[in-house]
C-alpha positions in Angstrom: 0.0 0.0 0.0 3.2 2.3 0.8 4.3 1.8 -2.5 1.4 2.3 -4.3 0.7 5.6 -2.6 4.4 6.9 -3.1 4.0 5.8 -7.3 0.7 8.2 -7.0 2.3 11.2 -5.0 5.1 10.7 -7.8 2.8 10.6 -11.0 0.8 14.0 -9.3 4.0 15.8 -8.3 5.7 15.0 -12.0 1.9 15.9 -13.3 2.1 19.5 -11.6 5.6 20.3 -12.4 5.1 19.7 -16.2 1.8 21.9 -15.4 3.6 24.8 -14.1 6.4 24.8 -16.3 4.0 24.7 -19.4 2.3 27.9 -17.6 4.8 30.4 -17.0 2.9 33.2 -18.8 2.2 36.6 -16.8 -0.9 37.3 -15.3 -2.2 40.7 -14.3 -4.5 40.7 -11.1 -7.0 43.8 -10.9 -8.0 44.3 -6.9 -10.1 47.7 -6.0 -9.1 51.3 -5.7 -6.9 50.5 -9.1 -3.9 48.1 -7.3 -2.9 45.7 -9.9 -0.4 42.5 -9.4 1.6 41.3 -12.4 2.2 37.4 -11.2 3.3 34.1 -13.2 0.3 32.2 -13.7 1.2 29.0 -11.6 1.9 30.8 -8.8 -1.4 33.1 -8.6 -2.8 29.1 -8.7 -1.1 28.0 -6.0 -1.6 31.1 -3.9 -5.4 31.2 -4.6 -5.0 27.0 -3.7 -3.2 28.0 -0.5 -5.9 29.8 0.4 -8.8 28.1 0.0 -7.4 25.2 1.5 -6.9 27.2 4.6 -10.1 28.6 4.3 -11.8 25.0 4.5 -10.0 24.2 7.2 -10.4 27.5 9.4 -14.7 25.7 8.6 -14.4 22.8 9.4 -12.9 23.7 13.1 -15.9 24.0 14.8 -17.1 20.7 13.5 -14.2 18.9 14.7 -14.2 20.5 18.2 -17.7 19.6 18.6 -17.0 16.3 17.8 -14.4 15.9 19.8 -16.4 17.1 22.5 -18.7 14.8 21.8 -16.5 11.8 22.1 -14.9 12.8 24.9 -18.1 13.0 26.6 -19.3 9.4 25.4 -16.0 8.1 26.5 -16.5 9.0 29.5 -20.2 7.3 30.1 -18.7 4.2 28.2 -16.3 3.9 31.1 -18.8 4.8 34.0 -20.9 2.2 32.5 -18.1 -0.3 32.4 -17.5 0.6 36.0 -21.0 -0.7 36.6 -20.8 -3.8 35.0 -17.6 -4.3 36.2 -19.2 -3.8 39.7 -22.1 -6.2 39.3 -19.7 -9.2 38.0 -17.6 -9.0 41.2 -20.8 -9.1 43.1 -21.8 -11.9 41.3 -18.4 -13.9 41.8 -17.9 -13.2 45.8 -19.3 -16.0 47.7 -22.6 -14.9 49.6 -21.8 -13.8 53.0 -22.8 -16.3 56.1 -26.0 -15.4 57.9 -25.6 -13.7 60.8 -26.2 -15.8 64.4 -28.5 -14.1 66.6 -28.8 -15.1 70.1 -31.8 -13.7 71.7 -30.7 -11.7 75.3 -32.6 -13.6 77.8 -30.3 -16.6 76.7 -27.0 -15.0 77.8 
């Protein structure tokens, strides 16, 4: 499985280099009050992939922590309720306790 992985992350990395070397052309990047950016084309790419990728993660955060939290909290009922059974299969494998002798007080 390691090998096959590593022969994929090879192809796509050999795949991308052709790709930016075939796109080296300038690109002009308008923003407001009349800023413009003169860039090669594969890098505007990779900054605007850069970004977004950070941008999905900075979403999904929230998700994650709440799952977390989640889990966390369902760990710890899973190990009250082993506690519990736990509990009742000692119980179940002491020997019962001898009844107790009572010897009424006007016999002494």
């Amino acid at each position: 499985m390691k090998i096959i992985s590593r022969l994929i992350a090879v192809i796509l990395f050999i795949l991308f280099f052709f790709f930016a070397l075939k796109n080296t052309q300038e690109v002009t990047l308008h923003f407001f009050l009349g800023y413009e950016r003169t860039d090669p084309l594969v890098l505007v790419l990779l900054a605007f992939f850069v970004v977004g990728a950070v941008l999905g993660v900075l979403a999904m955060t929230p998700i994650v922590f709440r799952h977390r939290r989640e889990s966390a909290r369902h760990q710890k009922a899973l190990a009250l309720l082993r506690r519990e059974r736990e509990a009742e299969l000692q119980a179940q494998i002491q020997p019962p306790l001898p009844d107790s002798v009572v010897t009424p007080q006007h016999l002494l």
